[in-house]
C-alpha distance (Angstrom), angle and dihedral (degrees) to the residues before:
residue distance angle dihedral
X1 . . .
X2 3.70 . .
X3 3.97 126.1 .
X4 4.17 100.9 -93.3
X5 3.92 82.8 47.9
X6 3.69 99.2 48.3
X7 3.84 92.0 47.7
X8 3.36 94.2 50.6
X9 4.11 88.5 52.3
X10 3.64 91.0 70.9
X11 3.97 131.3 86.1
X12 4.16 115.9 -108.4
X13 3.77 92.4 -89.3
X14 3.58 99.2 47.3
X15 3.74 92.3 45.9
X16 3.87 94.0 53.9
X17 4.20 85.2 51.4
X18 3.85 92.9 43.6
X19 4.13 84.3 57.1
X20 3.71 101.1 45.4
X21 3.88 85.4 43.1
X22 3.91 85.5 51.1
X23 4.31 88.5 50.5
X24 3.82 81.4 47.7
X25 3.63 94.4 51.2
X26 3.64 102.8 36.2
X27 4.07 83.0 61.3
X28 3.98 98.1 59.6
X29 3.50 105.6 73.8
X30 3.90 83.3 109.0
X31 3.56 104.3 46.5
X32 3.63 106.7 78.8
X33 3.77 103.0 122.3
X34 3.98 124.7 -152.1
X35 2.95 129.0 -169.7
X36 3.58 132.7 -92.0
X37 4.57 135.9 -133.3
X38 4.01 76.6 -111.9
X39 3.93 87.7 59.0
X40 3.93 100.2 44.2
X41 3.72 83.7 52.1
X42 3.82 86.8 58.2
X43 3.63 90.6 56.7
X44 3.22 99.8 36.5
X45 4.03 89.5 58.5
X46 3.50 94.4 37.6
X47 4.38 92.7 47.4
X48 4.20 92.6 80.9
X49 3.92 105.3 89.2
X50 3.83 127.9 63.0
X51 4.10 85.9 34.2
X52 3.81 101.3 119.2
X53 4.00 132.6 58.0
X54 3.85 101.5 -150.0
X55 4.03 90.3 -172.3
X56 4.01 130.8 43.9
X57 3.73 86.7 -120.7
X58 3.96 104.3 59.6
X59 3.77 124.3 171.5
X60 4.15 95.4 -128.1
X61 4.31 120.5 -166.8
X62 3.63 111.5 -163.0
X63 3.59 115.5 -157.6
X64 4.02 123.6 -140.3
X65 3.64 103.3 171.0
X66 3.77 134.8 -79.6
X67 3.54 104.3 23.6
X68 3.82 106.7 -33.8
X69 3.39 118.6 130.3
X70 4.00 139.6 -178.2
X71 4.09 110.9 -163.2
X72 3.87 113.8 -172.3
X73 3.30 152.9 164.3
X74 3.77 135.0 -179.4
X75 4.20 87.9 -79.1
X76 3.77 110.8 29.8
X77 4.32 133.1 40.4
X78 4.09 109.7 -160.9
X79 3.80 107.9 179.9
X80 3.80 110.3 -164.1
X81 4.04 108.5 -154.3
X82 3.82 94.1 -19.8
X83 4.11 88.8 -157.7
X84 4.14 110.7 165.9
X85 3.91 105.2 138.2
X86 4.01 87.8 84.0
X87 3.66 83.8 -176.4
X88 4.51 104.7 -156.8
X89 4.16 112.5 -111.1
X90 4.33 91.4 -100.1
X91 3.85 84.6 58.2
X92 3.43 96.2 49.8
X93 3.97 95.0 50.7
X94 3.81 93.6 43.1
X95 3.87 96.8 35.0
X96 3.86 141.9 -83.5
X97 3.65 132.7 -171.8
X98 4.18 120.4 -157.7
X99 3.53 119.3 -73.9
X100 3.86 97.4 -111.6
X101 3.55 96.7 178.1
X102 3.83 92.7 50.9
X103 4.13 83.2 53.1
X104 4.13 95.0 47.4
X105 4.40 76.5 56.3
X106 3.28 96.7 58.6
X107 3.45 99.2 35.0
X108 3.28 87.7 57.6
X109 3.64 103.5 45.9
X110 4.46 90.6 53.0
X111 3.22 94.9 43.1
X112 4.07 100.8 -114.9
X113 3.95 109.4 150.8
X114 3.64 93.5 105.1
X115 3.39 102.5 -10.4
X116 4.07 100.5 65.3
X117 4.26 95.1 87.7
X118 3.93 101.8 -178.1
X119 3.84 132.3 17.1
X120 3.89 111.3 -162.9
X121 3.61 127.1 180.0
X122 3.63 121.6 -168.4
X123 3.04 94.5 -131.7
X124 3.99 155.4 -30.7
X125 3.94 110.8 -72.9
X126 3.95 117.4 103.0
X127 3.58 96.9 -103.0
X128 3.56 93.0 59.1
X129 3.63 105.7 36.4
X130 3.24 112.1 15.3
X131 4.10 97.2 103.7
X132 3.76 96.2 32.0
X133 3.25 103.8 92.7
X134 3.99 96.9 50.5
X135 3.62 84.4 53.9
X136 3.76 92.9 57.9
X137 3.56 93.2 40.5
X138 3.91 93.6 51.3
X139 3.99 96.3 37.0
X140 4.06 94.5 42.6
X141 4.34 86.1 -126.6
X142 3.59 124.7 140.2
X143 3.79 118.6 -86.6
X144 4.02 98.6 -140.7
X145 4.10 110.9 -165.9
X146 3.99 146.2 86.2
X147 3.62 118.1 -60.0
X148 3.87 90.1 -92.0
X149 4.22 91.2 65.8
X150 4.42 85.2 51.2
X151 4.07 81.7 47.7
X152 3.90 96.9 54.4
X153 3.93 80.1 72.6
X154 3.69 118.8 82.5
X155 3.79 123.3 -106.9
X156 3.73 94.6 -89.3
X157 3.91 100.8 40.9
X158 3.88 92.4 57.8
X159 3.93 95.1 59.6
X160 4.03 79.6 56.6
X161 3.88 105.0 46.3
X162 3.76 124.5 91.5
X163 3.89 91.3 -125.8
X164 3.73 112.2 -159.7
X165 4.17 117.2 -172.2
X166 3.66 116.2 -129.4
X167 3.82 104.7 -121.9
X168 4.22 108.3 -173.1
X169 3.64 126.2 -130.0
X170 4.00 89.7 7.8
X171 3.65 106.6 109.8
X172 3.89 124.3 -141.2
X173 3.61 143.2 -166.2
X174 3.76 141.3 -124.4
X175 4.08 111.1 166.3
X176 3.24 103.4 -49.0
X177 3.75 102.3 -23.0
X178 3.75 116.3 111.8
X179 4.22 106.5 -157.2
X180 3.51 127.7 -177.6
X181 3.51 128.0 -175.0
X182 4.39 113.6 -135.0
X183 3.69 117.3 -161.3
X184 4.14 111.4 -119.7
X185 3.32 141.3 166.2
X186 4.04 126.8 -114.8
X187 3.65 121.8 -115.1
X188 4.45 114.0 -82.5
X189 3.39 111.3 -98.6
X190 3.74 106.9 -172.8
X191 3.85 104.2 -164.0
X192 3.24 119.0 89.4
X193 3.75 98.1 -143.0
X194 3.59 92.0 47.0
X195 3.91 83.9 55.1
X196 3.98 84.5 53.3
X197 3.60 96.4 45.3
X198 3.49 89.0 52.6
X199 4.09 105.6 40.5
X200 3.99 93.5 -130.1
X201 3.70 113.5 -160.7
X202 3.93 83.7 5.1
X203 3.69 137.7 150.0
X204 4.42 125.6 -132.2
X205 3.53 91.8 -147.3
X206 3.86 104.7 177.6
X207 3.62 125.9 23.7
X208 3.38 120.0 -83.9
X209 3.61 134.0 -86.0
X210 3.90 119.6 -150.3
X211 2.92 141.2 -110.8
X212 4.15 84.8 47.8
X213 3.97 131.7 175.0
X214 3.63 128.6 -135.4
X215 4.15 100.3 -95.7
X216 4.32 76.4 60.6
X217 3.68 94.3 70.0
X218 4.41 110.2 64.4
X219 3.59 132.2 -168.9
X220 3.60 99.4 -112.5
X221 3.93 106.3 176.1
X222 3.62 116.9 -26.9
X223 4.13 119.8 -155.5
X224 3.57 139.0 162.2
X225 3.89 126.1 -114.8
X226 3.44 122.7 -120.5
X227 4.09 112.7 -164.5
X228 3.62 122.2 175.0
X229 4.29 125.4 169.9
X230 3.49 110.0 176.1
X231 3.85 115.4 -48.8
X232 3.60 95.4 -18.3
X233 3.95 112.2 87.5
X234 3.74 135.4 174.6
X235 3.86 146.2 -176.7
X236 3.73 135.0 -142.5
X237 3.85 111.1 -154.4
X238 3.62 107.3 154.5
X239 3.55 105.0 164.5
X240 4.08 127.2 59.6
X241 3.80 84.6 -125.1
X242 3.92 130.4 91.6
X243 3.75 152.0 145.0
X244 3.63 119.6 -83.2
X245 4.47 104.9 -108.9
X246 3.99 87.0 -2.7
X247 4.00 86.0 125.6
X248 3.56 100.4 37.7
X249 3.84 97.0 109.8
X250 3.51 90.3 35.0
X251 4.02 113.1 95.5
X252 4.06 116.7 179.3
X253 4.00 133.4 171.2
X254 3.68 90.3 -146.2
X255 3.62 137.1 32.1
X256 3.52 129.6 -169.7
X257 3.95 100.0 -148.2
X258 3.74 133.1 -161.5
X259 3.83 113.8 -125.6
X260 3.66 104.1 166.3
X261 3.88 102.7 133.8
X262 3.79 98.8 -6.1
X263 3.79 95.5 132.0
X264 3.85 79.5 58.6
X265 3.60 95.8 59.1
X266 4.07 110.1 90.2
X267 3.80 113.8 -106.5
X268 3.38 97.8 -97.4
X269 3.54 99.1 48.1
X270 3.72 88.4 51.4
X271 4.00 91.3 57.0
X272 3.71 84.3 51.7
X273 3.74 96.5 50.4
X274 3.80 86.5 48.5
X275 4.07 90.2 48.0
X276 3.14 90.6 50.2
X277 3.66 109.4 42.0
X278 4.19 106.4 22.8
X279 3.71 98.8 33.3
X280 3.48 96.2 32.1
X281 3.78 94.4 69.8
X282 4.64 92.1 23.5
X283 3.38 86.6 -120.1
X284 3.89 116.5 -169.0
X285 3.72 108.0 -169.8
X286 3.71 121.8 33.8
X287 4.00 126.9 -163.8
X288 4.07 110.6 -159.8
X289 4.20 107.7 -135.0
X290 3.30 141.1 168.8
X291 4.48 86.6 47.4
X292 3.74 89.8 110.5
X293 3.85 132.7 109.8
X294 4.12 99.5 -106.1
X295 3.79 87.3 -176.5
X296 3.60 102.4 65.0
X297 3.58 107.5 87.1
X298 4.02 134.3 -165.7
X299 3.79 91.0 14.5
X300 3.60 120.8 142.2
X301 3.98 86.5 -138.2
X302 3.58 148.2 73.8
X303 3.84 101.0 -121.4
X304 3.69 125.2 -153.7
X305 4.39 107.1 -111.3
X306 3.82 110.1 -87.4
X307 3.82 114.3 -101.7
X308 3.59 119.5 -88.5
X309 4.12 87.3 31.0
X310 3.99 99.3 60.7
X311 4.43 142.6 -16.3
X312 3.90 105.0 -134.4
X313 3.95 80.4 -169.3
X314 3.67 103.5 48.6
X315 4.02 97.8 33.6
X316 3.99 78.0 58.1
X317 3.11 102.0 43.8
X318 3.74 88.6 48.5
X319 3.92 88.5 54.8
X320 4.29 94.8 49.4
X321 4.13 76.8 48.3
X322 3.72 87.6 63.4
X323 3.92 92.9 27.2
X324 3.93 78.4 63.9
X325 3.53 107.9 48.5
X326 3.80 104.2 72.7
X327 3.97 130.6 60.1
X328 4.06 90.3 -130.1
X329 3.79 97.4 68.3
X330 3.59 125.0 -161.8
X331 3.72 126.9 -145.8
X332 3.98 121.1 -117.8
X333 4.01 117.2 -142.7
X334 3.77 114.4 -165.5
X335 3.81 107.1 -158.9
X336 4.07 127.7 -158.1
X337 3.84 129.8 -140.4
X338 3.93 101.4 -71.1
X339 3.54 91.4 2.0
X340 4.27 107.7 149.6
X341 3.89 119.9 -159.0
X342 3.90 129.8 174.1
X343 3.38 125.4 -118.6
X344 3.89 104.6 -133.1
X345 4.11 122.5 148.0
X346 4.06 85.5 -150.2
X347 4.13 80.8 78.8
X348 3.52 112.0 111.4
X349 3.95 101.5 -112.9
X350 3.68 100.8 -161.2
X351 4.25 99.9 48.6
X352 3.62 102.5 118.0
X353 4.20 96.0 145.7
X354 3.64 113.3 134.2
X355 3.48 118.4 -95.5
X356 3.67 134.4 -158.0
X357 3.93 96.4 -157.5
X358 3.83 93.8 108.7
X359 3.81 127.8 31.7
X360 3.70 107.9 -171.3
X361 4.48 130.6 48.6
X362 3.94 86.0 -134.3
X363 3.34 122.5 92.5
X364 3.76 103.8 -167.0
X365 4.47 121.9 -129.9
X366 3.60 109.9 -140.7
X367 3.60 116.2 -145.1
C-alpha cells in the first residue's frame, strides 16, 4: 500500500495525526544523536559492578535495549519485554509488523525454544510489547499480561500462545524464580495528542491486524516486576511513573530504572520518583533503561534517544544528582546492547572509579 493510499485508509482524526506526525517526521533527518568521548567515559565508569559470578549457578540479565530483559539461570529463561524490531518513526506511522526473522536469531543464539518459560511485558505500548508475543509463540513460554498484550498478536497467533493473565501483588513461580507483579503508573505525558497517539489508559480489544501504526498499540496496565531467587533480588521499573507506597514492601538489590525524561521532571518530582522507586525497595545498584533510541532499527548499537524525544546526558546527570543526595549511596550500572551481568549482593555497591576495561558504549550483535 503506498503513502496517498495508506492515508486515505484512516478515519478523519487519524488522518489529521498521521500528517502532523509526517511534518514531525519529515524534520528528523538531523536528530540522530551519537554519542560522545564524554559518554564512553560514562560507561566506562559506570561498567565495574555486576562483572563476576561468585557461584556456578548465577542469576544472569541480559540487556537488549529499552527495557528488555533476559534473566537466567542454568534452569529457567524469563524475558521481560523482549522488544528487538525497533521499527524507525516512518514505519510506525505507515505500518510495521515484528521482525520475526530478527527474533528466530536471537532465539537461536540464547537458547529459548523450549527453554524461554515466561515472556512478560510491562506493559502494552510498542516498545514494550511489540515482539513478545512472537517470542512466546516461537519458544512455547507463557505470554504473562492484560488481554491487550494477547491482542498485539494477530487473530491466528493468539489461538496458539500460552496466554497467562497478569494478576498484581500475587506472586508466581517459574523454577526457582519468585515474580510478582506491582501496580505503577506510566510516565505523564502532557499532550493530548501524544496521549492519543499512544492509547493511555487504553484497551487492545481485538487482535491485531498488520501492518499497524503507533495509535494501534495502547497502554493497557503498566506494572513493575519484582523477581527474587534466593538472596539475589531485582526490580523492573521502566517508566519514570509510579504509585505513591506501591513499593513499600518491596525490597530489591538491583533495580532496573526508567530514565527517559527524568531531567524533565521538576526537582521535586524527581526526589519523589527516587523516594518512591530507589528507596522504596533500598536498592544498592541501579541500571539506567529505557535512555535508548527505540527508533533506530537493525543497528548493531545502543543509540543515545534522538533530540527533542530524550537527553542521555541530562536524564543522567539528573540520576548521579539524586545518586548524590543521600549518605547511603547506591551504585549506577550502565549496560550495552547484549551486555550480561550477575546479580550478586557480594558486589561492591559503592565502586564507581573509572575504569579502562572497555573503550566503546556499543556492544556489538554478531550475526
Amino acid at each position: 500500500m503506498n503513502t496517498t493510499a495508506s492515508i486515505l485508509s484512516l478515519s478523519h482524526y487519524s488522518k489529521i495525526t498521521c500528517l502532523l506526525g509526517l511534518l514531525f517526521i519529515s524534520s528528523c533527518s538531523n536528530l540522530n544523536n551519537n554519542f560522545t568521548d564524554s559518554d564512553n567515559r560514562k560507561f566506562n565508569r559506570y561498567s565495574l559492578i555486576g562483572n563476576t559470578a561468585y557461584t556456578d549457578d548465577p542469576v544472569k540479565v541480559t540487556y537488549f535495549g529499552t527495557s528488555s530483559l533476559l534473566i537466567s539461570d542454568r534452569k529457567t529463561k524469563i524475558l521481560v519485554d523482549g522488544f528487538v524490531t525497533r521499527p524507525s518513526m516512518s514505519a510506525l506511522f505507515f505500518g510495521t509488523e515484528p521482525d520475526t526473522d530478527l527474533i528466530e536469531i536471537l532465539i537461536k543464539r540464547y537458547d529459548l525454544f523450549g527453554n524461554l518459560k515466561a515472556v512478560i511485558p510491562v506493559h502494552s505500548h510498542h516498545d514494550h510489547a511489540m515482539d513478545a508475543s512472537i517470542f512466546a509463540e516461537k519458544t512455547g513460554a507463557d505470554l504473562i499480561g492484560t488481554s491487550s498484550t494477547l491482542n498485539i498478536a494477530d487473530s491466528e497467533s493468539v489461538k496458539k500462545i500460552n496466554y497467562r493473565e497478569a494478576v498484581l501483588n500475587k506472586p508466581f513461580r517459574y523454577g526457582n524464580f519468585k515474580i510478582t507483579l506491582v501496580d505503577t503508573n506510566h510516565g505523564k505525558i502532557p499532550s493530548t495528542l501524544l496521549r492519543f497517539l499512544l492509547g493511555m489508559e487504553k484497551e487492545i480489544k481485538t487482535p491485531m491486524t498488520y501492518p499497524a501504526r503507533l495509535w494501534n498499540y495502547k497502554e493497557s496496565q503498566p506494572f513493575s516486576i519484582h523477581i527474587e531467587r534466593g538472596a539475589e533480588t531485582m526490580l523492573v521499573h521502566a517508566s519514570t511513573g509510579f504509585k505513591e507506597g506501591a513499593l513499600d514492601k518491596i525490597k530489591a538489590d538491583w533495580i532496573f530504572l526508567g530514565i527517559s525524561k527524568l531531567n524533565k521532571l521538576d526537582i521535586e518530582q524527581q526526589d519523589l520518583y527516587f523516594d518512591q522507586t530507589v528507596h522504596a525497595v533500598e536498592a544498592s545498584r541501579i541500571v539506567p533503561i529505557h535512555w535508548d533510541d527505540i527508533f533506530r532499527s537493525k543497528q548493531d548499537c545502543l543509540y543515545p534517544a534522538k533530540k527533542l524525544v530524550g537527553d542521555f546526558n541530562k536524564e543522567l546527570l539528573a540520576l548521579e544528582a539524586q545518586v548524590n543526595k543521600y549518605e547511603r549511596k547506591s551504585a549506577i550500572r550502565l549496560m550495552r546492547k547484549e551486555e550480561t551481568i550477575f546479580l550478586d549482593n557480594r558486589t561492591n555497591p559503592v565502586s564507581n572509579k573509572l575504569s579502562q576495561s572497555k573503550k566503546e558504549s556499543c556492544q556489538l550483535i554478531k550475526k
